[in-house]
Every structure is written in structure tokens, then in C-alpha cells.
PASEBA-1860 file (N, C-alpha, C; in nm, 3 decimals):
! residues 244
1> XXXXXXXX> -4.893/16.520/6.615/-4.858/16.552/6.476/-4.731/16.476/6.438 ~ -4.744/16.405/6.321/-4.590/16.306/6.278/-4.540/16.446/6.231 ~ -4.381/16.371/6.231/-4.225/16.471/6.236/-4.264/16.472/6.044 ~ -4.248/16.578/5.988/-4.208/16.592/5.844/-4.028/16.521/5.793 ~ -4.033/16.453/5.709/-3.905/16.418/5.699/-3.908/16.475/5.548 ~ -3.747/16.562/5.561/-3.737/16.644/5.455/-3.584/16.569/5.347 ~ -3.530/16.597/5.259/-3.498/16.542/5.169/-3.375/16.547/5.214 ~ -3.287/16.609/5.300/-3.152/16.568/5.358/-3.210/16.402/5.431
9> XXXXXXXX> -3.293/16.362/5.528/-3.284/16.300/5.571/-3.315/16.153/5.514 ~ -3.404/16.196/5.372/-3.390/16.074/5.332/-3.308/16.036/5.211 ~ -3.214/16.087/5.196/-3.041/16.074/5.125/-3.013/15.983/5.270 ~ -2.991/16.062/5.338/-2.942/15.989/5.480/-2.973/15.870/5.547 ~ -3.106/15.821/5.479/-3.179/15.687/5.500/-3.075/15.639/5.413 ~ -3.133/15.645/5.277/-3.051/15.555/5.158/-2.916/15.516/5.172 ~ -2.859/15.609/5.242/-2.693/15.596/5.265/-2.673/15.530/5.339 ~ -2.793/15.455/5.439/-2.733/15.421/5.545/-2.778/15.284/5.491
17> XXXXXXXX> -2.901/15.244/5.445/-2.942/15.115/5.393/-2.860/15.061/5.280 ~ -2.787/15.159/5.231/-2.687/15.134/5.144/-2.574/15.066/5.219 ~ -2.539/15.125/5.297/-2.405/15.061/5.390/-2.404/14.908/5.441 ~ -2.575/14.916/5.504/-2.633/14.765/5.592/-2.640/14.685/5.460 ~ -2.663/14.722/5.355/-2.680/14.608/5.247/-2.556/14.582/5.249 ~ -2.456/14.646/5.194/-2.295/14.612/5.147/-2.265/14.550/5.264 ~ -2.307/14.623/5.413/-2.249/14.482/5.506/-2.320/14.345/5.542 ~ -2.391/14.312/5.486/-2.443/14.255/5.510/-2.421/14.127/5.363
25> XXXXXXXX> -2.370/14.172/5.284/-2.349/14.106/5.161/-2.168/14.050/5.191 ~ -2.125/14.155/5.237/-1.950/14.104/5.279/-2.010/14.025/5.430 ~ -2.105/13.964/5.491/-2.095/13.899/5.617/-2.139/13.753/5.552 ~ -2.263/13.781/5.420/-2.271/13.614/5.371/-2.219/13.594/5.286 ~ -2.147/13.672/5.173/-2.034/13.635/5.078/-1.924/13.697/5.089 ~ -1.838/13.683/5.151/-1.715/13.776/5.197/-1.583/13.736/5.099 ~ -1.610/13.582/5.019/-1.513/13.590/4.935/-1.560/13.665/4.778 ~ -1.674/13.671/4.757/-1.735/13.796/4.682/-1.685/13.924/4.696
33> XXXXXXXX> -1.691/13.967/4.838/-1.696/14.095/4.856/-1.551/14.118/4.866 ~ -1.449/14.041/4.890/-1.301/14.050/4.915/-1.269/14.071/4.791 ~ -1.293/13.983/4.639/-1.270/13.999/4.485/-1.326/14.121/4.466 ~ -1.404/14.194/4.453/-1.513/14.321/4.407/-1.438/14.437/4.493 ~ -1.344/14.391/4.653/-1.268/14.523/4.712/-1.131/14.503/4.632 ~ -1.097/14.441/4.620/-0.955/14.433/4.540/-0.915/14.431/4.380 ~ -1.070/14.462/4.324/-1.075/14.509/4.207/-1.021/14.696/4.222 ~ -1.152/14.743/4.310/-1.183/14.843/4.330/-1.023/14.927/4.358
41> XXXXXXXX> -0.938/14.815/4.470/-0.774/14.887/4.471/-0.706/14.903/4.380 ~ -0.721/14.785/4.327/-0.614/14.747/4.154/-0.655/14.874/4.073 ~ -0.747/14.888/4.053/-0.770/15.022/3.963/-0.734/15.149/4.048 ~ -0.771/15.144/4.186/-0.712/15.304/4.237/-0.572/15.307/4.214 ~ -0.505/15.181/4.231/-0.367/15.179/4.194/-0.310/15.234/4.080 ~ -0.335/15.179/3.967/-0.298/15.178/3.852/-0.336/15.314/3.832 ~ -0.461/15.420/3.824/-0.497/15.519/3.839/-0.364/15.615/3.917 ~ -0.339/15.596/4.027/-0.264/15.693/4.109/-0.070/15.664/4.023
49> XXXXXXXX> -0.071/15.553/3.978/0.037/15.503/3.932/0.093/15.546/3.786 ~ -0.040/15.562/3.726/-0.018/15.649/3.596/-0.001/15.773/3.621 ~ -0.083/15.829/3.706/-0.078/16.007/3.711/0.039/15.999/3.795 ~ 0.127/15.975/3.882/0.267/15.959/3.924/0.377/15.957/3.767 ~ 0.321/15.842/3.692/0.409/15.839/3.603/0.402/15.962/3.470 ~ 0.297/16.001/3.485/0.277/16.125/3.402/0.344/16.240/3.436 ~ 0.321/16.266/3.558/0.405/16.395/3.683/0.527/16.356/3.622 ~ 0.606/16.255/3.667/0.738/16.234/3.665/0.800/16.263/3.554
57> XXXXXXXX> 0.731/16.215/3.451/0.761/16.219/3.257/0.778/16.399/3.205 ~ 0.631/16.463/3.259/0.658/16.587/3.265/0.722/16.659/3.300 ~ 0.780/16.634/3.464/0.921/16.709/3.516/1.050/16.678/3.438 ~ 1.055/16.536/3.399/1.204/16.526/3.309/1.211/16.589/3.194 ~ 1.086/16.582/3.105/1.081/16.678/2.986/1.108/16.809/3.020 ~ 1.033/16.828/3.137/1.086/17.043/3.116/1.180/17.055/3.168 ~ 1.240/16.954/3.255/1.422/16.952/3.303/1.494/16.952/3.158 ~ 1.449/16.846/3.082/1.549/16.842/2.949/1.558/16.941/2.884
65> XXXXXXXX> 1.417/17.022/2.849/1.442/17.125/2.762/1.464/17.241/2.805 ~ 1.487/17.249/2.965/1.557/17.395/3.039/1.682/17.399/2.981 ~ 1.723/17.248/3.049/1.878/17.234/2.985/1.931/17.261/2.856 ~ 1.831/17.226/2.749/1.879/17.272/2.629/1.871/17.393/2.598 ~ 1.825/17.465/2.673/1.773/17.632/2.665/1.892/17.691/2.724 ~ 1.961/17.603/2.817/2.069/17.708/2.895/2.215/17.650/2.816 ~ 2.269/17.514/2.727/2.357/17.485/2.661/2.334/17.592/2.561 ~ 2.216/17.618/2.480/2.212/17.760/2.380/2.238/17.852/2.393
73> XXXXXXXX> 2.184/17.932/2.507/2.253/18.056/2.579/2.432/18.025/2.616 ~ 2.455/17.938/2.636/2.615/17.920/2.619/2.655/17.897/2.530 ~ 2.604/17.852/2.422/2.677/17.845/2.287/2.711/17.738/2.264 ~ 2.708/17.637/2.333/2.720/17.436/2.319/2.578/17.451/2.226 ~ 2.629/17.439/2.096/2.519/17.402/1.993/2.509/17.236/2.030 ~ 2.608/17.206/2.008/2.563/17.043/2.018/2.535/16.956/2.095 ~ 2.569/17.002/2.215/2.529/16.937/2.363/2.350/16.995/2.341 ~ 2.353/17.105/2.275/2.179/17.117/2.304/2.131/17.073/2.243
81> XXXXXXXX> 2.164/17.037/2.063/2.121/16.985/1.926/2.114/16.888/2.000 ~ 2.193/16.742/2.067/2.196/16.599/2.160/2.062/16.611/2.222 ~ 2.079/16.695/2.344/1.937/16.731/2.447/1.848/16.688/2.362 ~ 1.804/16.789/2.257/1.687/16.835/2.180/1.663/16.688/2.146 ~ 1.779/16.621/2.060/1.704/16.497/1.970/1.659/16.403/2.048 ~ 1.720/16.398/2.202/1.675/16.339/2.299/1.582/16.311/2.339 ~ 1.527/16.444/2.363/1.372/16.469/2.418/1.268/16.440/2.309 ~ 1.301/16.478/2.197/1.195/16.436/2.117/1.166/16.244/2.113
89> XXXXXXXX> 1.314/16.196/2.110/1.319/16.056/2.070/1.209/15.980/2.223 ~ 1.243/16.055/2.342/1.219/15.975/2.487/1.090/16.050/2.470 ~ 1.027/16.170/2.480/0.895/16.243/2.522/0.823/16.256/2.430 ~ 0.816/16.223/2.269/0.760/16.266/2.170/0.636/16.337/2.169 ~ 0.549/16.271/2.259/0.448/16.324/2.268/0.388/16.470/2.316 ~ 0.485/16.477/2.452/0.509/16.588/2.506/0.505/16.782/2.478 ~ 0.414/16.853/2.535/0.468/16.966/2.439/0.595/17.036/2.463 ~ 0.663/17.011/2.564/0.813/17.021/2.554/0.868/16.960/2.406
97> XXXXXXXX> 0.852/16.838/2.386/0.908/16.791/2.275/0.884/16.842/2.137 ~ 0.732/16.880/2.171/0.698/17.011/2.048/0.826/17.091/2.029 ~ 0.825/17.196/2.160/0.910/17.272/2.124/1.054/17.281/2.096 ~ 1.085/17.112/2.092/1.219/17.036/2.066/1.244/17.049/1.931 ~ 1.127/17.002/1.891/1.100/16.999/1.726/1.136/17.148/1.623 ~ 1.074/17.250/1.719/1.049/17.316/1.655/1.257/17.409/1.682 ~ 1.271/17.422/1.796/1.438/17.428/1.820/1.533/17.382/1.737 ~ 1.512/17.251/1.712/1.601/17.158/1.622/1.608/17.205/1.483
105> XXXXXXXX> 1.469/17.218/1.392/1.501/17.317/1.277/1.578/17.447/1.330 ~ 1.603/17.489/1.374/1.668/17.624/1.388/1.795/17.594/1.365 ~ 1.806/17.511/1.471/1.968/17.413/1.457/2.047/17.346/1.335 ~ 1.912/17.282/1.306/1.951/17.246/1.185/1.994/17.318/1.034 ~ 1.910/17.458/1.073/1.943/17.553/0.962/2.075/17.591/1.009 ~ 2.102/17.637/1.112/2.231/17.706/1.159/2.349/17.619/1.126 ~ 2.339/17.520/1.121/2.455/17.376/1.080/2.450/17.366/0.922 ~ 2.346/17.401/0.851/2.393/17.369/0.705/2.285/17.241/0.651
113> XXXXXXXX> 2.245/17.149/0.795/2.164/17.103/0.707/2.017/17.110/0.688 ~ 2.001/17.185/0.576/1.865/17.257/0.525/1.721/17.169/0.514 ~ 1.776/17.025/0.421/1.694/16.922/0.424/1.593/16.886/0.519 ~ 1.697/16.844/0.710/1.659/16.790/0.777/1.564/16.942/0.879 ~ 1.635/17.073/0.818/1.559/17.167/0.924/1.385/17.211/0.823 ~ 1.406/17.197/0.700/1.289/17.191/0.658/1.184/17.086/0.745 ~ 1.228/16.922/0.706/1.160/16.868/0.794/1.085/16.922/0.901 ~ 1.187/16.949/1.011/1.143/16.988/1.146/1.049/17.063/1.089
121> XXXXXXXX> 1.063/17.181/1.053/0.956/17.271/1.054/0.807/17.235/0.990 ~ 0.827/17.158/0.923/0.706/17.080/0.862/0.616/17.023/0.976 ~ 0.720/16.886/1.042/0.635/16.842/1.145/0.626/16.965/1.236 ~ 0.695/17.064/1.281/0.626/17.146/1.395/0.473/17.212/1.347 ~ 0.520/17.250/1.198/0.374/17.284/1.189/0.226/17.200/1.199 ~ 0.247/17.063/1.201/0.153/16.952/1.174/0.091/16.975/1.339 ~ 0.179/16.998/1.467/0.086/17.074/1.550/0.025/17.162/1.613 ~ -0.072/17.188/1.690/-0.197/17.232/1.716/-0.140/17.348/1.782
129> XXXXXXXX> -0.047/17.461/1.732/0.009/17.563/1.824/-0.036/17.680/1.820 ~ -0.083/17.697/1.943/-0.148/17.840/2.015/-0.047/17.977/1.928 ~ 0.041/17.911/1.977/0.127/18.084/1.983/0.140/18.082/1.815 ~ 0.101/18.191/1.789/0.118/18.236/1.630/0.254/18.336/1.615 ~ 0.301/18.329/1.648/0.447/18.400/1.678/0.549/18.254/1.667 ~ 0.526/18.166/1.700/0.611/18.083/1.715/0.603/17.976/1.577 ~ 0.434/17.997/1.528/0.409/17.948/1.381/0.520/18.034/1.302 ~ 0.450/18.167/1.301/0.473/18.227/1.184/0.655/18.216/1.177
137> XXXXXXXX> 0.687/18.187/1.322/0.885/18.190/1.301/0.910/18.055/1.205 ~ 0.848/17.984/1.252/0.857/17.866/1.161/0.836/17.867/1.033 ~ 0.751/17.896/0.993/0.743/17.907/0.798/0.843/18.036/0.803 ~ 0.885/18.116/0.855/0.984/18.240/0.846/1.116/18.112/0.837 ~ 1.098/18.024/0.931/1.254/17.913/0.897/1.233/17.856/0.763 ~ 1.109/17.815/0.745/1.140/17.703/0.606/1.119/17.796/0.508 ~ 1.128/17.927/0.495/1.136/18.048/0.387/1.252/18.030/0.375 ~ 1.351/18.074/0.456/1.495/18.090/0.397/1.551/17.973/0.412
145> XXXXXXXX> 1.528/17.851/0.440/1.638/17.733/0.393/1.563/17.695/0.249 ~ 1.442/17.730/0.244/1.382/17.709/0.100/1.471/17.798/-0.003 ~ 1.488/17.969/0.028/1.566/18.022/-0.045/1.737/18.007/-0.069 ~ 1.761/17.925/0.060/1.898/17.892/0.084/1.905/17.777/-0.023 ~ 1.778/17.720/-0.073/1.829/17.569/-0.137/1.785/17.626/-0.311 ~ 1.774/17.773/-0.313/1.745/17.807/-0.446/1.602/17.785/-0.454 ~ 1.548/17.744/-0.396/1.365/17.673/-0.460/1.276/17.861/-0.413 ~ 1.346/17.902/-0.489/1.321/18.093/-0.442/1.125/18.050/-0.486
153> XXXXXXXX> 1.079/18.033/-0.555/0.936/18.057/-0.584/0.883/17.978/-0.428 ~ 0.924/17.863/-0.418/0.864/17.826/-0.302/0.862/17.948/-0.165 ~ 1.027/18.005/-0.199/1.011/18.054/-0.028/0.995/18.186/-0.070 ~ 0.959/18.241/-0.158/0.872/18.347/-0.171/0.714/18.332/-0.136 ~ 0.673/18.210/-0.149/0.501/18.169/-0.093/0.520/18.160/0.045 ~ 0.626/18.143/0.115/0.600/18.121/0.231/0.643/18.257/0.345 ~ 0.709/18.368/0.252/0.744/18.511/0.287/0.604/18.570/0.281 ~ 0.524/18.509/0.147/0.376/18.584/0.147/0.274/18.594/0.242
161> XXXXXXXX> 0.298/18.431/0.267/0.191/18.332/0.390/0.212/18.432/0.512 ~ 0.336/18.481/0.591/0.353/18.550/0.718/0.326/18.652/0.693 ~ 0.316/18.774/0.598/0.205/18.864/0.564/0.086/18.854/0.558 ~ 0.025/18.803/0.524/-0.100/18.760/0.467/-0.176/18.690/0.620 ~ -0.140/18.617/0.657/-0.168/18.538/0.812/-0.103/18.606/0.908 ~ -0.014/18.606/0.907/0.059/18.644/1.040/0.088/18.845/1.029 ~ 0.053/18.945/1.030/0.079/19.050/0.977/0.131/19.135/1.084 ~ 0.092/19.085/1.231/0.174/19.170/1.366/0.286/19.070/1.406
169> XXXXXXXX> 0.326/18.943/1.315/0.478/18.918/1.366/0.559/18.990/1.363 ~ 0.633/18.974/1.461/0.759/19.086/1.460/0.842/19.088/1.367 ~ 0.841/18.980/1.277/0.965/19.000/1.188/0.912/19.013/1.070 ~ 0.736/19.062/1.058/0.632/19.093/0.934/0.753/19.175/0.846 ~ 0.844/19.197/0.895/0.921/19.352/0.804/1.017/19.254/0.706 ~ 1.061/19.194/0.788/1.164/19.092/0.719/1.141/19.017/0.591 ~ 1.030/18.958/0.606/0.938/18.872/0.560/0.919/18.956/0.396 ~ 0.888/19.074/0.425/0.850/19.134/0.310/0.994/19.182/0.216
177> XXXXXXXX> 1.069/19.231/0.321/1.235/19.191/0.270/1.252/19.094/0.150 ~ 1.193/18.985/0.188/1.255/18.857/0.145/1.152/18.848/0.034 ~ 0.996/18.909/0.062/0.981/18.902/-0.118/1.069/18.951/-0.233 ~ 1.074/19.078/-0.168/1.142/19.133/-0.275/1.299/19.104/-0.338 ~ 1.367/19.043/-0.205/1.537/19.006/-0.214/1.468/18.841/-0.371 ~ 1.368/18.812/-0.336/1.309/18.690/-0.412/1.303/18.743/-0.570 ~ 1.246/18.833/-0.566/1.222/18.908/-0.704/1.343/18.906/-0.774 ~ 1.463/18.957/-0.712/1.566/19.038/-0.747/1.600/18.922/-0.790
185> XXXXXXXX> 1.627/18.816/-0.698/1.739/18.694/-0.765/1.637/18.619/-0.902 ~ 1.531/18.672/-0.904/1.440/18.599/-1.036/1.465/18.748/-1.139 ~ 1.536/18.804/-1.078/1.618/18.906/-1.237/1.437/18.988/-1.258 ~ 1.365/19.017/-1.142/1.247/19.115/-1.174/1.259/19.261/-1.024 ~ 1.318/19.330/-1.133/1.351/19.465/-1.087/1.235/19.531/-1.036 ~ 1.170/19.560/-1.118/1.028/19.627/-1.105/0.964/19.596/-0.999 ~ 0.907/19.447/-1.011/0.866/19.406/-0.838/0.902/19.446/-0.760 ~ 1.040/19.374/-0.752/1.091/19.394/-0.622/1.075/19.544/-0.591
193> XXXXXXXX> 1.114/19.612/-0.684/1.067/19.793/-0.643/0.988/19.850/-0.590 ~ 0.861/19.765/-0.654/0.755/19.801/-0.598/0.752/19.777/-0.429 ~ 0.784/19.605/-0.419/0.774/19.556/-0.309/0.850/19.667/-0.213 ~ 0.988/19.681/-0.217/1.051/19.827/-0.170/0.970/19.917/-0.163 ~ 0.908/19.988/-0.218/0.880/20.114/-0.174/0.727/20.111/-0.082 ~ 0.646/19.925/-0.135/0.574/19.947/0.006/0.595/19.922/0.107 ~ 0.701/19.840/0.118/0.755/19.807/0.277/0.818/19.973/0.360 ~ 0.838/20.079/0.287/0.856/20.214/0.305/0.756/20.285/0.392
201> XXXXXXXX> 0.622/20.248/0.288/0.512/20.328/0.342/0.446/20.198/0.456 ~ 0.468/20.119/0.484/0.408/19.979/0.542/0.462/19.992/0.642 ~ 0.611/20.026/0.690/0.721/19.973/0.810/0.793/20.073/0.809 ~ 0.723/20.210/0.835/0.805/20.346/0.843/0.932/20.362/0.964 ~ 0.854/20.292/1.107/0.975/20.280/1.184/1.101/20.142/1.187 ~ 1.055/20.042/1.107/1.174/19.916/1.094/1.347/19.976/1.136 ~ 1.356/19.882/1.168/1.528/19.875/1.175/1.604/19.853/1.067 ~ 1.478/19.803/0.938/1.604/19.792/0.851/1.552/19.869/0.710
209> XXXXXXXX> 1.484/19.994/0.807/1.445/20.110/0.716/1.574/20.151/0.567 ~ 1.687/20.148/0.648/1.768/20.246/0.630/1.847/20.144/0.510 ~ 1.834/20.005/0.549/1.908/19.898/0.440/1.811/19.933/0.311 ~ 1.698/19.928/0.335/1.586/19.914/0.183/1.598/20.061/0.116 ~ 1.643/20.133/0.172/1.620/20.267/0.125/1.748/20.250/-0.007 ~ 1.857/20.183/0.079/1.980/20.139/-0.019/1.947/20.109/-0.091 ~ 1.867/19.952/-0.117/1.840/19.809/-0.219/1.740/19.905/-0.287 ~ 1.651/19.964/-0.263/1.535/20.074/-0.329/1.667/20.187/-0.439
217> XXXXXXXX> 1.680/20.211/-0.408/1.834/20.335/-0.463/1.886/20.271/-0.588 ~ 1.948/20.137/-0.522/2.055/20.053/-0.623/1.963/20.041/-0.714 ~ 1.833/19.981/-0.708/1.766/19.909/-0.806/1.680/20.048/-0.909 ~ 1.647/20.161/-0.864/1.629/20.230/-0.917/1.725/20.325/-1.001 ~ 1.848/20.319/-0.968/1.990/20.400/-1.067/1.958/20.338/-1.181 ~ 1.952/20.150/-1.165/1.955/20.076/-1.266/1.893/20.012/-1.327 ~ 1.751/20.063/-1.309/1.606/20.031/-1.384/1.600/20.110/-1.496 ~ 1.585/20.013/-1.601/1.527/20.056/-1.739/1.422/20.000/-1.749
225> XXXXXXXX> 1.295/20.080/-1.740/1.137/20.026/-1.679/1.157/19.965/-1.912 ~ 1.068/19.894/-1.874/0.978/19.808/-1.947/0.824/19.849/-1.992 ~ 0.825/19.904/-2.093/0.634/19.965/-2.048/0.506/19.889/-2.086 ~ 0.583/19.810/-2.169/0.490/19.674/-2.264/0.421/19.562/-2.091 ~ 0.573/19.596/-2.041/0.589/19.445/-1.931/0.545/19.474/-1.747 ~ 0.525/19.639/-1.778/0.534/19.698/-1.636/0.424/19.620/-1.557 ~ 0.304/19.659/-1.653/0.141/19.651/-1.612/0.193/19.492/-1.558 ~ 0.196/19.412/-1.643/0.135/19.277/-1.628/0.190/19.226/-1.533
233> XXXXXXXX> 0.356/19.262/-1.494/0.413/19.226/-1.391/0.368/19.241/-1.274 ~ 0.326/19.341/-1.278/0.264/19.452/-1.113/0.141/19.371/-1.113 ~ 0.058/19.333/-1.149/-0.053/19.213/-1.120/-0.031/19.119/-1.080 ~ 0.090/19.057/-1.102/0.077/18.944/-1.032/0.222/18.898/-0.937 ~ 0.213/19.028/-0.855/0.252/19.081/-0.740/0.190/18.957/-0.621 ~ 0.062/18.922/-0.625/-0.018/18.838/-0.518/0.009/18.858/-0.407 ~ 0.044/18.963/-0.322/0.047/18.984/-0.227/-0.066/19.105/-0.157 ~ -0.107/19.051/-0.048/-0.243/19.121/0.024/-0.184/19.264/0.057
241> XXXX> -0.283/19.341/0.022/-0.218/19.514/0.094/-0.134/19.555/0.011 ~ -0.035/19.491/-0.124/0.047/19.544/-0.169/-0.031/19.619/-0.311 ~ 0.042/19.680/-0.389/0.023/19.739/-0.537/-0.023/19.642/-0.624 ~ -0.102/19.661/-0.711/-0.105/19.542/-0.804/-0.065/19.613/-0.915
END
């Protein structure tokens, strides 16, 4: 009876007639086969040489931006503001450098200049970021250098946007704060009142329960409601979940 030959063994043929061909091709063309092996290195090279240089690029980026993480915690704004512009300028690509970007507006608000921390926050938003906590802080930055630069209608849309999208950020309370602090400086009492008394029933435990209860107080001693103007105002409130 012939032996059955089963399908391990004939992989195991092929592999091997595979081998006798290749040697047998490097025994009558060997300066062939010497060009075609030293292709084959040049690329493992360059291959192992990039992912080395990738490793390496990555460890200096999250070295840079530890460092700028621990000059902040010390209070060297500017040795970290340096770091930061650093890393973005050398790693751009990097998501360390993301989060360079997104640092630097902070910085930049904290220094005064509003212009260049808007920026940042612009480009941070242009990428692809997971953490929605770290979005929504961002339009929470270009809200108040927007309101810091007077352009109050703008950074009232962008107090709305982190309600409306973002509604379990932690600083959702703030946010709604700042509609209403928006109202007030546009000389509309009523809103903002409104906005007050739902951030009341909205954010019963907040920390800054006890401030709105004030700004709610002040603005109500000194409301002389409007009854022609009440309705129409309270419509266009545009905010999700609130009174219309």
C-alpha cells in the first residue's frame, strides 16, 4: 500500500524546492543573487532605522512635555510657555505636541495675549481628540478670551456649544454662568434671570450655588420686568433644556 502524503508534507516539499531553486539560482548567477540580497538588507535597514527613529522622536516628545508639566506645577510659566513652543516647533506632528498646542492657549490666555490663545485653541480643535473633556476645556478657553476681547455674542455661542455637546463636563456649571454673566453685560436682565434660576434647578449641588443665588437676588431687587418685551426675549434664549 503507497504512504498517503497529507498537506503538512507537501508545504514541506514546496519549501524545500523552493530553497534548491534559490540555491541553485545564487550558484549560476550569484552576482544576481548578491544585488536582489542587498536590496532585501537596504530595506530591512531603513525599515528598522525608521522605527528606531520614531521610538527615539517619541521618547523626546514625552520627555519634553513631562518637563513642561513639572515647570507648571512650579510656577516657571515661561520656561514651560519655551518647552511648549518647542515641542510643537521640533514634534508638530506628535500627539504630545497636540497637547502642547492645546497648553499654550492656556498660557497664552493667562499672559494677556488673547489673540494668539484663541489661535491655539482653534488649531487644537482642528484635531481628532478622543477626550471630550479636554475639547469641551478648549472652546470653555476661547469663550472667555472671546468675552475677555468684548466679542460677548461670540463667546456666548461657545458657552452654549459646551451645554448643548458637552453637558457632563465638569465645568457644564460654569459655562452656563457665563451665559448669563453674557446677558447681563448685553444690559438683558430678564435672560440672564431666567438663565439663573435654571442653572438653580439644573446644578443644585455646584460650588458656585451660593454666588448665583447672589447675581439671581441682585438682578431681581432691580428688575422692572417689561411685559410687551418679556415673551419675545425668553424665545430666543437658544439654549437646549433651558426656558424659552
Amino acid at each position: 500500500m503507497s504512504k498517503r502524503i497529507d498537506k503538512h508534507e507537501l508545504k514541506h516539499d514546496k519549501l524545500v524546492d523552493d530553497i534548491t531553486k534559490f540555491y541553485r539560482n545564487v550558484r549560476n548567477e550569484p552576482r544576481k543573487a548578491l544585488i536582489y540580497t542587498g536590496i532585501v538588507l537596504a530595506i530591512v535597514i531603513i525599515i528598522i532605522s525608521f522605527l528606531s527613529y520614531r521610538k527615539a522622536r517619541k521618547k523626546a516628545a514625552e520627555e519634553r512635555l513631562g518637563i513642561a508639566y513639572i515647570l507648571l506645577d512650579a510656577g516657571q510659566y515661561q520656561a514651560s510657555f519655551d518647552t511648549l513652543r518647542s515641542l510643537v516647533n521640533h514634534y508638530g506632528s506628535s500627539p504630545q505636541a497636540r497637547n502642547a498646542v492645546y497648553l499654550l492657549g492656556h498660557l497664552y490666555y493667562s499672559m494677556g495675549f488673547l489673540d494668539s490663545a484663541i489661535a491655539s485653541y482653534q488649531k487644537f480643535l482642528t484635531f481628532n481628540e478622543p477626550d471630550s473633556d479636554i475639547t469641551a476645556a478648549t472652546i470653555m478657553g476661547l469663550a472667555s478670551a472671546y468675552e475677555d476681547k468684548s466679542q460677548i455674542d461670540v463667546a456666548s455661542e461657545h458657552y452654549k456649544k459646551i451645554l448643548e455637546s458637552y453637558p457632563n463636563f465638569f465645568r457644564a456649571d460654569e459655562a452656563m454662568i457665563g451665559i448669563a454673566r453674557c446677558f447681563e453685560i448685553k444690559n438683558k436682565p430678564f435672560e440672564a434671570k431666567n438663565i439663573y434660576r435654571e442653572f438653580l434647578h439644573r446644578f443644585p449641588k455646584s460650588e458656585h450655588r451660593n454666588r448665583v443665588i447672589v447675581l439671581l437676588t441682585r438682578i431681581e431687587s432691580n428688575f422692572v420686568p417689561d411685559i410687551e418685551q418679556q415673551q419675545p426675549q425668553a424665545q430666543r434664549l437658544g439654549v437646549q433644556g433651558m426656558p424659552k
